[in-house]
C-alpha atoms as a printed R data frame, in Angstrom:
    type eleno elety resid chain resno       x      y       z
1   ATOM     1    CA   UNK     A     1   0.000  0.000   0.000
2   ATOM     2    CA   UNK     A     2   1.249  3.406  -0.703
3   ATOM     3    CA   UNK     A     3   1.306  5.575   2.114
4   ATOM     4    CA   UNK     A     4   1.073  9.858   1.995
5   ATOM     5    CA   UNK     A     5   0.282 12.559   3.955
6   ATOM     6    CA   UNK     A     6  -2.509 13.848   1.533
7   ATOM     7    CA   UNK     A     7  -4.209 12.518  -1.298
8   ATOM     8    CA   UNK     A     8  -5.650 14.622  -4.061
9   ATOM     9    CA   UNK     A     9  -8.147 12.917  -6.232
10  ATOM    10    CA   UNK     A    10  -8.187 14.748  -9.500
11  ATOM    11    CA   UNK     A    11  -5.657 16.330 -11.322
12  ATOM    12    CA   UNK     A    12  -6.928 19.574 -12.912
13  ATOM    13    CA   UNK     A    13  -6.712 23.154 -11.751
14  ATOM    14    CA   UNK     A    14  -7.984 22.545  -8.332
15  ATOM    15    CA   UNK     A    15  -6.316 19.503  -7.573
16  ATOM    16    CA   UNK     A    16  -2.809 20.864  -9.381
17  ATOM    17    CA   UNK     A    17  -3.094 24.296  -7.184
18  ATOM    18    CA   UNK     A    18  -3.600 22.265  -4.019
19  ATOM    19    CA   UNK     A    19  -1.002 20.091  -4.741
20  ATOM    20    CA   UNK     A    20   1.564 23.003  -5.870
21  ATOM    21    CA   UNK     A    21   1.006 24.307  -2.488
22  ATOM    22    CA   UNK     A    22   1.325 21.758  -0.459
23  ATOM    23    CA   UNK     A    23   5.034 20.923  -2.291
24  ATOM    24    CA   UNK     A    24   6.050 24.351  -1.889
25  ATOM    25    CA   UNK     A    25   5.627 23.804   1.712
26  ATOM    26    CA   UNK     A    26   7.246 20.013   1.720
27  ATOM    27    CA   UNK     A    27   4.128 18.332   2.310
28  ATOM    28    CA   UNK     A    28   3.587 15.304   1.080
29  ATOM    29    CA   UNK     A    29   0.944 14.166  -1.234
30  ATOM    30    CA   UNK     A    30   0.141 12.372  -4.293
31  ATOM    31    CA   UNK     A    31  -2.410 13.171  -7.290
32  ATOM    32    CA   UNK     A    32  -4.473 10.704  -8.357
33  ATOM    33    CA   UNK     A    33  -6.608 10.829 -12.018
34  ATOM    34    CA   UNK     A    34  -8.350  8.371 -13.937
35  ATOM    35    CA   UNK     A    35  -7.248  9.914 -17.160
36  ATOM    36    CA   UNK     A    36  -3.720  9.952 -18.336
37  ATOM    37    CA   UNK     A    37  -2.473 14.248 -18.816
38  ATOM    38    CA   UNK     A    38  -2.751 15.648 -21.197
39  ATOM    39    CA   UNK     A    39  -6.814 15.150 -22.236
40  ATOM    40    CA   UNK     A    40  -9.354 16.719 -23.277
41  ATOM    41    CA   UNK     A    41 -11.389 18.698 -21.448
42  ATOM    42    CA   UNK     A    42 -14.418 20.882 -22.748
43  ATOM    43    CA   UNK     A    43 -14.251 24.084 -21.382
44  ATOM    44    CA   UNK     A    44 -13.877 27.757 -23.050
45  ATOM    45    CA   UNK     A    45 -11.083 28.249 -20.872
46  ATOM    46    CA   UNK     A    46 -11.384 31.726 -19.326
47  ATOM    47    CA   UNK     A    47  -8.443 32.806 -16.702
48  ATOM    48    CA   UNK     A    48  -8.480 35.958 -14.966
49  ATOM    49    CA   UNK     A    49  -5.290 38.033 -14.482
50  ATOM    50    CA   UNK     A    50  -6.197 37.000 -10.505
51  ATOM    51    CA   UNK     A    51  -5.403 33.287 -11.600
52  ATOM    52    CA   UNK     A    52  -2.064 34.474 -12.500
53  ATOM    53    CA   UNK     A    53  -1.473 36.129  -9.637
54  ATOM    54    CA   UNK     A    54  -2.787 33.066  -7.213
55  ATOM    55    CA   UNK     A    55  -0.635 30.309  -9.124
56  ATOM    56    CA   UNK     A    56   1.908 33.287  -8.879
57  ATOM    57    CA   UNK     A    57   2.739 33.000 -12.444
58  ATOM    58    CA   UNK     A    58   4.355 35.048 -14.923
59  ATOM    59    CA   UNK     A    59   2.758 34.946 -18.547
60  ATOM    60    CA   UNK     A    60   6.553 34.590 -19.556
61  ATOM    61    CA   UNK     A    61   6.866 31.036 -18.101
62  ATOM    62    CA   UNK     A    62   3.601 29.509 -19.778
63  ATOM    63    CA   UNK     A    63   4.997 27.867 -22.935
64  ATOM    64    CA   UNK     A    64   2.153 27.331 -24.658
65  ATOM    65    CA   UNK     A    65   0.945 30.903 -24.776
66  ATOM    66    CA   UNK     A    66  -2.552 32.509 -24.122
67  ATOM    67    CA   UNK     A    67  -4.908 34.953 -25.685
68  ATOM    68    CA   UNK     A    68  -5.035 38.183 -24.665
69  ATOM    69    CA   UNK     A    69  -8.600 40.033 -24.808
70  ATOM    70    CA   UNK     A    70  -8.487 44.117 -23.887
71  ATOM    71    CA   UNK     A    71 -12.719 44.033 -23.848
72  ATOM    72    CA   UNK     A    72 -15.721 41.640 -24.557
73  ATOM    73    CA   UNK     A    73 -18.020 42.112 -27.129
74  ATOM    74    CA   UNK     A    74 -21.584 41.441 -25.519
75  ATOM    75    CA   UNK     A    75 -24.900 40.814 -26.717
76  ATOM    76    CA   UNK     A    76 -27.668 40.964 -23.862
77  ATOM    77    CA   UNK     A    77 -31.425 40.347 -25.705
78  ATOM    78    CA   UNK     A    78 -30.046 42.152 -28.755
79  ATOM    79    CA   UNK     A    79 -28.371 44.639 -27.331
80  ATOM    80    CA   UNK     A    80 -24.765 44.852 -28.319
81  ATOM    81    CA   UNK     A    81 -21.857 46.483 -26.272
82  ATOM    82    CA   UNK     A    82 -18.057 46.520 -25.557
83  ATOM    83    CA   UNK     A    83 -16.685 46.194 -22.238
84  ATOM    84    CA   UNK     A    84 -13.418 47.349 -21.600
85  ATOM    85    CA   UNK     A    85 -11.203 44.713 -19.417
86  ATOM    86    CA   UNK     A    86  -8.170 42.675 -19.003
87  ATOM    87    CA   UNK     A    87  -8.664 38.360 -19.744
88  ATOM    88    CA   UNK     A    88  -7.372 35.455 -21.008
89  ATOM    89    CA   UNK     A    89  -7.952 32.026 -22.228
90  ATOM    90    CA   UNK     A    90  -5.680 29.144 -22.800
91  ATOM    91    CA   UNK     A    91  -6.736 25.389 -24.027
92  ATOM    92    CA   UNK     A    92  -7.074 23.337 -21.073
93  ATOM    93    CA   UNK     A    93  -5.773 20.653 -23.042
94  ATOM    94    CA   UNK     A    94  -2.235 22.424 -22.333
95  ATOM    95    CA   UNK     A    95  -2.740 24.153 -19.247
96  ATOM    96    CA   UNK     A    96  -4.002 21.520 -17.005
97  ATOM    97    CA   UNK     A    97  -1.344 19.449 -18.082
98  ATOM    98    CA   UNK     A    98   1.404 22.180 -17.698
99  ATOM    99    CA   UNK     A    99   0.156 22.891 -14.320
100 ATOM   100    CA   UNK     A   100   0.161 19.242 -13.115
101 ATOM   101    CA   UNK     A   101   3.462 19.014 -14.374
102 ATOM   102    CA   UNK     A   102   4.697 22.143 -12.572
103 ATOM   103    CA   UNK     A   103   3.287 21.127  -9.029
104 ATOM   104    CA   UNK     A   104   6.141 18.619  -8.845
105 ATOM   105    CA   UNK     A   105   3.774 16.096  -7.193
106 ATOM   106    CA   UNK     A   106   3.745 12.331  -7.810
107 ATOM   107    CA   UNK     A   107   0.517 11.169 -10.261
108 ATOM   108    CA   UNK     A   108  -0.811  8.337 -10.433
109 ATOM   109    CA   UNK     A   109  -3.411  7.554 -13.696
110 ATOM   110    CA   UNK     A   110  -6.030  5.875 -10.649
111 ATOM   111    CA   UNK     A   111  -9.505  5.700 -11.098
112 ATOM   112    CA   UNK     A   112 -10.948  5.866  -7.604
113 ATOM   113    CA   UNK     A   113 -14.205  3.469  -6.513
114 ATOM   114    CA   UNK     A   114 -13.981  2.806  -3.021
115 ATOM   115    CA   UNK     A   115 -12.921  5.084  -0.332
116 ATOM   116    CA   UNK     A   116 -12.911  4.169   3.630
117 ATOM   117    CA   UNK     A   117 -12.707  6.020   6.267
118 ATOM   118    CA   UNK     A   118 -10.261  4.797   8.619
119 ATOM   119    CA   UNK     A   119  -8.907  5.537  12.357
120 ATOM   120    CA   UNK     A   120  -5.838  7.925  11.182
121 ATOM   121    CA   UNK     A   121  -6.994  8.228   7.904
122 ATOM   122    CA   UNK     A   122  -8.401  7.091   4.367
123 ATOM   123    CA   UNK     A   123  -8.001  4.130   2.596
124 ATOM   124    CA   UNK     A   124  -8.299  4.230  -1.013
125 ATOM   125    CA   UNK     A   125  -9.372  0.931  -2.925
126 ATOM   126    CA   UNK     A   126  -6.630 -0.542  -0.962
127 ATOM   127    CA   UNK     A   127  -3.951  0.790  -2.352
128 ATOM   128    CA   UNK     A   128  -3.235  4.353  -1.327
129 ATOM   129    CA   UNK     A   129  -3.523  5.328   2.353
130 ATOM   130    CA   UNK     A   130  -3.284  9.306   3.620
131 ATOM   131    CA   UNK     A   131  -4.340 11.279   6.275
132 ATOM   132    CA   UNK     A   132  -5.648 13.708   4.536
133 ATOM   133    CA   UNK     A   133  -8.120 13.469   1.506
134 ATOM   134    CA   UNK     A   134  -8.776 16.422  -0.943
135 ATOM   135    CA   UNK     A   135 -11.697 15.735  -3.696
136 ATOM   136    CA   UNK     A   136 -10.894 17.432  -6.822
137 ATOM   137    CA   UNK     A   137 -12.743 14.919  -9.386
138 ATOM   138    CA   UNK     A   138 -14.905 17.488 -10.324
139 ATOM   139    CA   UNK     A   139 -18.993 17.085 -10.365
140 ATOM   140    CA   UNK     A   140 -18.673 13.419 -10.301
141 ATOM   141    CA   UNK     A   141 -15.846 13.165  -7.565
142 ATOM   142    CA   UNK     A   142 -15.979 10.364  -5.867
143 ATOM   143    CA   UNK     A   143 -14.715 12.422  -2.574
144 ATOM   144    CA   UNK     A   144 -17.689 14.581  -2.606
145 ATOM   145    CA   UNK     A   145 -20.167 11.471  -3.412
146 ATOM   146    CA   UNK     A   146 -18.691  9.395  -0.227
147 ATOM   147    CA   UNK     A   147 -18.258 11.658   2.468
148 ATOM   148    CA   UNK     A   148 -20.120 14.767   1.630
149 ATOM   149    CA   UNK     A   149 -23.387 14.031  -1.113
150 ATOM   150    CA   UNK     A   150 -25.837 12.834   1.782
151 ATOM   151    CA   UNK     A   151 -25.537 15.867   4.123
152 ATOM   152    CA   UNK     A   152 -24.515 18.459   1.261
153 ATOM   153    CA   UNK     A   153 -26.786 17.689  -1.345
154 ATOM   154    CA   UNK     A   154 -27.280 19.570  -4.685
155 ATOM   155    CA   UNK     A   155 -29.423 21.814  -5.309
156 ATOM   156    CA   UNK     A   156 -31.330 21.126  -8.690
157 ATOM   157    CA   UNK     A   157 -31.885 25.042  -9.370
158 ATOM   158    CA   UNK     A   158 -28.303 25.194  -9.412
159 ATOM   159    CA   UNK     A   159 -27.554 22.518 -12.222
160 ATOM   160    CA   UNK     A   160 -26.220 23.700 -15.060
161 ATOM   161    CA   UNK     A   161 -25.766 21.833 -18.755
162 ATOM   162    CA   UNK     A   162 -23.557 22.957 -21.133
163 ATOM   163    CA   UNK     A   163 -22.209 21.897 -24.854
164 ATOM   164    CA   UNK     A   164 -19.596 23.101 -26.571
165 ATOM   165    CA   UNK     A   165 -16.475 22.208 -29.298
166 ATOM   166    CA   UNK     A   166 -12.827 23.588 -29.275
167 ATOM   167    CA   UNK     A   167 -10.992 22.700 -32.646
168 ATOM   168    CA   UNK     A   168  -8.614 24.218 -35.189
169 ATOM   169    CA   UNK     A   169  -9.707 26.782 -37.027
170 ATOM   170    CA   UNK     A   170  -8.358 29.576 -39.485
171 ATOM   171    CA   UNK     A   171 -10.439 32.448 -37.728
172 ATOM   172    CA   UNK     A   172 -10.277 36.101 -38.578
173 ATOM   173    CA   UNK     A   173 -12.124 37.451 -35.647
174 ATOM   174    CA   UNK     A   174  -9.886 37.795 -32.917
175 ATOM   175    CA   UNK     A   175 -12.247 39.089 -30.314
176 ATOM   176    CA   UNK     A   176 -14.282 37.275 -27.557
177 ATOM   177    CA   UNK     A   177 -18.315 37.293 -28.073
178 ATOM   178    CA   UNK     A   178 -20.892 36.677 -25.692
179 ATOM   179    CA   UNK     A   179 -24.116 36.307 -26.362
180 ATOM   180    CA   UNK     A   180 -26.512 36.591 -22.906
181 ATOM   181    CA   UNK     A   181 -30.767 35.284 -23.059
182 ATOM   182    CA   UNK     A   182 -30.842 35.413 -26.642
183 ATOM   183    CA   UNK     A   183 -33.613 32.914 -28.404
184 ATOM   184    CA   UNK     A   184 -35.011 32.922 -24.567
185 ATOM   185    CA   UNK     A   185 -31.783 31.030 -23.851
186 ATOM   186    CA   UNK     A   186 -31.629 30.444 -19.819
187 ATOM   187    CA   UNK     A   187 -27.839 31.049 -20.059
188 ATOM   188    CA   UNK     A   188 -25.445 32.412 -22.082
189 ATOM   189    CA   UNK     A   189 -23.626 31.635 -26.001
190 ATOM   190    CA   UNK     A   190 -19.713 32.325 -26.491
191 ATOM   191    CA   UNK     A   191 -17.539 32.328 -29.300
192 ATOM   192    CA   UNK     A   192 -13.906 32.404 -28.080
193 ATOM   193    CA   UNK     A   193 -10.215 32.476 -30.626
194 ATOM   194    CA   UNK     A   194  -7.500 30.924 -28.842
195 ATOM   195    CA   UNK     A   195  -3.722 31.007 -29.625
196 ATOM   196    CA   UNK     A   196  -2.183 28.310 -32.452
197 ATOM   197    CA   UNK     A   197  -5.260 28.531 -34.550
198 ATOM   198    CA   UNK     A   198  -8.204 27.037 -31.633
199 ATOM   199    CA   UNK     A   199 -11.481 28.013 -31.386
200 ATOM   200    CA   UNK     A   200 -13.822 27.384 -28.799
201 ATOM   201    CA   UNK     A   201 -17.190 28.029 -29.257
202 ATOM   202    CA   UNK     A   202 -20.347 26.782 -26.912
203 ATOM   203    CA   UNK     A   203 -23.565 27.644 -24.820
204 ATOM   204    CA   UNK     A   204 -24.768 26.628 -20.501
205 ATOM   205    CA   UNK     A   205 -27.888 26.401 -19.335
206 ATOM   206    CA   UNK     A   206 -29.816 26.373 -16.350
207 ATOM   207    CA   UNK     A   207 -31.205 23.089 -16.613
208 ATOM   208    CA   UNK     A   208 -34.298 23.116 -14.763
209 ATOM   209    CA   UNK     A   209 -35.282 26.541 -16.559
210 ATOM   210    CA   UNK     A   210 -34.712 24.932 -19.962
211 ATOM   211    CA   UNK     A   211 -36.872 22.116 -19.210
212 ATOM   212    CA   UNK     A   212 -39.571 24.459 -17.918
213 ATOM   213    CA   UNK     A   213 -39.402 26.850 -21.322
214 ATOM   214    CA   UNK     A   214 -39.835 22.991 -23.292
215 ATOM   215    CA   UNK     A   215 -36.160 23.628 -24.775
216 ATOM   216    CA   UNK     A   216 -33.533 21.593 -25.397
217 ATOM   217    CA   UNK     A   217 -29.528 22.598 -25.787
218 ATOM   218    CA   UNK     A   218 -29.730 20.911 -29.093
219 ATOM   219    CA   UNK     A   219 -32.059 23.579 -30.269
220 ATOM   220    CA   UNK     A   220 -29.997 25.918 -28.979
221 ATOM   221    CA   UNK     A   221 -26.913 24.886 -30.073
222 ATOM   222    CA   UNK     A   222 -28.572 24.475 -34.021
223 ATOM   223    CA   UNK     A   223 -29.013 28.125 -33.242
224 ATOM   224    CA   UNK     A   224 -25.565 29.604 -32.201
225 ATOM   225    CA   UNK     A   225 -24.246 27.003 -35.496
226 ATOM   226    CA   UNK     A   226 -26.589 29.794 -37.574
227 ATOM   227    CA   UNK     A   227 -25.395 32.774 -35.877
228 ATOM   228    CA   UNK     A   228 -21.696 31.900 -35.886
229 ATOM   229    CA   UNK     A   229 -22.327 30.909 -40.027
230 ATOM   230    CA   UNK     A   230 -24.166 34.153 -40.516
231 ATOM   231    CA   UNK     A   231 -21.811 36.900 -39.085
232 ATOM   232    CA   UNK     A   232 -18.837 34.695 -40.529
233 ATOM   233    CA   UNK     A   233 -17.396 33.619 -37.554
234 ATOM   234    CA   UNK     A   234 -17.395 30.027 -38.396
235 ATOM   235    CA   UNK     A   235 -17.758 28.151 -41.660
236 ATOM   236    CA   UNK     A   236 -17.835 24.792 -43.164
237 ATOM   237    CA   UNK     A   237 -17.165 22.971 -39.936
238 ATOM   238    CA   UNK     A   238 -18.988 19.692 -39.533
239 ATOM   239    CA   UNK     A   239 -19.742 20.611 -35.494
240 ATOM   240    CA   UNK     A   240 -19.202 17.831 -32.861
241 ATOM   241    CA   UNK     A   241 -20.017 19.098 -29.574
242 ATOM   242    CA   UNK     A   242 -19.489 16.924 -26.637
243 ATOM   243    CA   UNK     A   243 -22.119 18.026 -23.528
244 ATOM   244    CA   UNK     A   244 -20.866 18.310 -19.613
245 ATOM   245    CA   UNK     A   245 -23.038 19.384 -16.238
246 ATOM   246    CA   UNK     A   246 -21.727 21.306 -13.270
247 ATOM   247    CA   UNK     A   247 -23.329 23.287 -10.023
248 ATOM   248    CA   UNK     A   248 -22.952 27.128  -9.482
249 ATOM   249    CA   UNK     A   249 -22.493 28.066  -6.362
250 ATOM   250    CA   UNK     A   250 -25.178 27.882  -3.648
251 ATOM   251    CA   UNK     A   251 -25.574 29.681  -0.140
252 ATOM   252    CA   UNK     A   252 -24.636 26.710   2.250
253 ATOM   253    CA   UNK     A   253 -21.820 24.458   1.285
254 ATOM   254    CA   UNK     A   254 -20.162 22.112   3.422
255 ATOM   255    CA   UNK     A   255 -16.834 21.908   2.100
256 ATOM   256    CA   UNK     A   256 -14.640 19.693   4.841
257 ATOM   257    CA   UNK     A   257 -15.894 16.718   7.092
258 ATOM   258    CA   UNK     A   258 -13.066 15.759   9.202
259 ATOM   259    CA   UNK     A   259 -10.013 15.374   7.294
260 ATOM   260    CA   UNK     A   260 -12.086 14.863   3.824
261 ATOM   261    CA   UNK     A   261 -12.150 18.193   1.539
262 ATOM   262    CA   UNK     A   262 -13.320 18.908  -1.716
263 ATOM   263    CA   UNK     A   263 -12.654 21.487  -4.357
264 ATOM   264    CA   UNK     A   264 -13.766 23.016  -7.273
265 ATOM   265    CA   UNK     A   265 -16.320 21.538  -9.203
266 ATOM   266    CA   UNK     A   266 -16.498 19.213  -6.811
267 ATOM   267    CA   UNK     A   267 -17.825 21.531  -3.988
268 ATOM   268    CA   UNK     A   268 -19.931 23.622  -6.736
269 ATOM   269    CA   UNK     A   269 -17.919 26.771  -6.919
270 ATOM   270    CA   UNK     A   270 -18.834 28.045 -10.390
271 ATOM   271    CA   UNK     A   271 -19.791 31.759 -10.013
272 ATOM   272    CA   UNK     A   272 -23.025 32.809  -9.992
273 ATOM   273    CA   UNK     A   273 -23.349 35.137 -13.035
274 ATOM   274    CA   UNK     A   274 -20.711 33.771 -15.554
275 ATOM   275    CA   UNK     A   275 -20.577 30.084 -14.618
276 ATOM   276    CA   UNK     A   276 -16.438 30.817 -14.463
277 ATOM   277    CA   UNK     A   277 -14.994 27.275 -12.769
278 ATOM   278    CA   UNK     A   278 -11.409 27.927 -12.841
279 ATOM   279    CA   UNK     A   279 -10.408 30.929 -10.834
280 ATOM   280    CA   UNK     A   280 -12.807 29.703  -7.893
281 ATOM   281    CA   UNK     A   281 -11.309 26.387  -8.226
282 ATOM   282    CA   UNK     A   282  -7.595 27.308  -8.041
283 ATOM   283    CA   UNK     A   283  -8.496 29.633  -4.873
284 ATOM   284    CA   UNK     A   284 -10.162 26.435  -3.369
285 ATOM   285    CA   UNK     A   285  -7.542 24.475  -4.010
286 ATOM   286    CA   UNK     A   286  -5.103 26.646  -2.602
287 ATOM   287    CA   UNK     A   287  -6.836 27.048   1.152
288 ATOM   288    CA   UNK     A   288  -7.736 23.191   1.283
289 ATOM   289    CA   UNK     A   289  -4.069 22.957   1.125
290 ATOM   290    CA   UNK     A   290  -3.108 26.661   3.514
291 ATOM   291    CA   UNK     A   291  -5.536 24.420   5.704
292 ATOM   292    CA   UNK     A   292  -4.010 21.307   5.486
293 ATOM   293    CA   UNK     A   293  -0.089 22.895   6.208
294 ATOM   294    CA   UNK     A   294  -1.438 24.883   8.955
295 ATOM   295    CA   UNK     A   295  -3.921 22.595  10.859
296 ATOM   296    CA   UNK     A   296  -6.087 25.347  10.466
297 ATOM   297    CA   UNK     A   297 -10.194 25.912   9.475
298 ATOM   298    CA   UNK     A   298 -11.317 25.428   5.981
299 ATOM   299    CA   UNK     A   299 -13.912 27.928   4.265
300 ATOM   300    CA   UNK     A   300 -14.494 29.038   0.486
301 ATOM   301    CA   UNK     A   301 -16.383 32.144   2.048
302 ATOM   302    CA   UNK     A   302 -13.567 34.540   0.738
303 ATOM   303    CA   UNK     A   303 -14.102 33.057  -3.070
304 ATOM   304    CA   UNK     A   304 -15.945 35.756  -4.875
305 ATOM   305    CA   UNK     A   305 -19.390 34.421  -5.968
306 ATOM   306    CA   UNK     A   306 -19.880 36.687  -9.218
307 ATOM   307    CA   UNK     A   307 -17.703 37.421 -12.065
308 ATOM   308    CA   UNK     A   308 -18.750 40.682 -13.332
309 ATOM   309    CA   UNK     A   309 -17.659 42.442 -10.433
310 ATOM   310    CA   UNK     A   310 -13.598 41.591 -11.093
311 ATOM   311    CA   UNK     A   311 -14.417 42.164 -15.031
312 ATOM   312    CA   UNK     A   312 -15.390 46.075 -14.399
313 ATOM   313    CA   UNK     A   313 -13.139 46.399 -11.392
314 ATOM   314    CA   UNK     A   314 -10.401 45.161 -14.122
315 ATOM   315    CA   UNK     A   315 -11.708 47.019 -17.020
316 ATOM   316    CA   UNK     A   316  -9.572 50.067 -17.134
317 ATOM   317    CA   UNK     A   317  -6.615 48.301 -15.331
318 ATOM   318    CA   UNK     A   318  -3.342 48.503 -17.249
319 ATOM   319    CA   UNK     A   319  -1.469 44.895 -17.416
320 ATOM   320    CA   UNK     A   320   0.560 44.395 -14.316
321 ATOM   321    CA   UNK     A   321   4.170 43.236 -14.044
322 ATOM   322    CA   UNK     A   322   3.612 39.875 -14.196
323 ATOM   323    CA   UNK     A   323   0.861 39.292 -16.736
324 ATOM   324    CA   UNK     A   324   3.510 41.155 -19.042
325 ATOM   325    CA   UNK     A   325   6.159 38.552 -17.681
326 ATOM   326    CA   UNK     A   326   8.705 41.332 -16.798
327 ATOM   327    CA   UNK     A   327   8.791 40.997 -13.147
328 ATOM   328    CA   UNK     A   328   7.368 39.756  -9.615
329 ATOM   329    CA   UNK     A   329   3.918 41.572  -8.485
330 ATOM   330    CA   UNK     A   330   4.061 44.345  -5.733
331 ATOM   331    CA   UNK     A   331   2.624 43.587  -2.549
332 ATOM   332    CA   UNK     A   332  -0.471 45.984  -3.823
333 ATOM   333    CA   UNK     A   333  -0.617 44.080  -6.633
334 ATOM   334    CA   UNK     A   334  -1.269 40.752  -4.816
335 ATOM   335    CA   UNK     A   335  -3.522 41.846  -2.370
């Protein structure tokens, strides 16, 4: 049996953050994934510039490079706009992987079915043994399903199903769209370039509200495949979109039972407004693990629960040091 201080089940963003942490502090753990890095993942892939600054990252050091967008061309019922702010996206086909990579942590491809809690610890199909468990499988983790689904259930209004495709493409439209309610759409469209020729284009959906309007995604996929044809966006691509569910975040959320934690999409941490997974996952990742080095409490209260709040607080914000790779943030800067 292999034996660790902590086990992190799930290697993407969250688990990767919590596991960079805990190494930079000489902690112990090992990553476990059912999937072998890198994979696929569907996702359009939006960071924030506070990403960068949590995973303290220059843009310098990410090899595979990212797309820079300087505002966000919106569409809210019709009505178009341009909103001024600082983002980026990368292909989490890369960036995952890169991240995993970076944290310096053992992996394991491991697909987990049986967890026990034990007297000092957890036993995983008995073969990996830790004190500490951290569930980063995302909505299906088996962490949050064993220890946490019974007294933290779901809530159904919070469900969310999405549908999207990322592939190559010769684009000439370098600039992010979002399209918000349109064809009474409970959710929102986007259309989103990437670097090295990607494009990543997709809708979410509140699923119980798309049931109750007697809609399905497929109609409103057949829709956005019109709309991206029609304003030239995308062409002559035979579309094979590959569907996903996750939670937004909800007012009670019971994120630790003894040494158990979970993460992520795995605790339901996708903002309220935007449905953004990543940036709340990497923060969740990082104090499961400021918790774990410091014997300390556990709470995602601090994770901001909308979006639009950092894009307009970022609009007018000029690039900092580090997202232009030419230097460590100030303490200002990180705070």
């Amino acid at each position: 049996m292999i034996q660790t201080k902590v086990i992190i089940v799930g290697g993407g963003p969250a688990g990767a953050a919590c596991a960079w942490s805990l190494k930079q502090n000489n902690v112990d753990c090992l990553i476990l994934d059912q999937h072998k890095f890198p994979r696929l993942k569907p996702c359009a892939g939006w960071i924030t510039p506070e990403v960068l600054q949590d995973l303290d990252l220059n843009i310098s050091d990410y090899s595979y490079g990212l797309t820079t967008f300087t505002s966000l061309h919106i569409s809210i019922h019709g009505l178009k706009f341009r909103l001024p702010t600082r983002q980026y996206a990368i292909r989490r086909y890369e960036f995952d992987d890169w991240l995993l990579h970076r944290t310096g942590a053992p992996v394991q491809v491991h697909e987990v079915k049986t967890i026990t809690q034990v007297r000092n610890g957890y036993d995983v199909d008995g073969e990996f043994f830790s004190k500490y468990l951290v569930g980063a499988g995302g909505t299906h983790c088996p962490v949050y399903r064993t220890f946490f689904k019974t007294a933290s259930p779901r809530a159904k209004e919070s469900l969310i199903f999405a549908q999207e495709e990322e592939f190559p493409y010769v684009y000439t439209d370098k600039h992010c769209r979002l399209w918000f309610l349109e064809n009474n759409l409970p959710g929102y469209a986007w259309y989103v370039p990437k670097v090295n020729g990607y494009v990543n284009v997709g809708l979410g959906a509140k699923a119980e509200q798309l049931k109750a309007n007697g809609a399905t995604l497929k109609n409103h996929w057949n829709h956005l495949v019109e709309k991206l044809d029609k304003l030239g966006l995308v062409r002559d691509h035979a579309f094979k979109p590959k569907g996903y569910s996750y939670y937004l975040r909800r007012n009670y959320l019971e994120v630790r039972r003894d040494n158990a934690f979970v993460v992520g999409d795995a605790a339901g941490l996708a903002t309220l407004d935007m449905g953004e997974g990543i940036g709340p996952a990497i923060k969740s990742g990082l104090l499961a693990a400021q918790a774990i080095i410091h014997d300390a409490d556990y709470s995602v209260a601090s994770i901001p629960k909308y979006s639009l709040r950092s894009l307009l607080r970022l609009g007018s914000a000029l690039p900092s040091a580090r997202e232009r790779g030419t230097g460590r943030p100030t303490m200002r800067q990180r705070g």
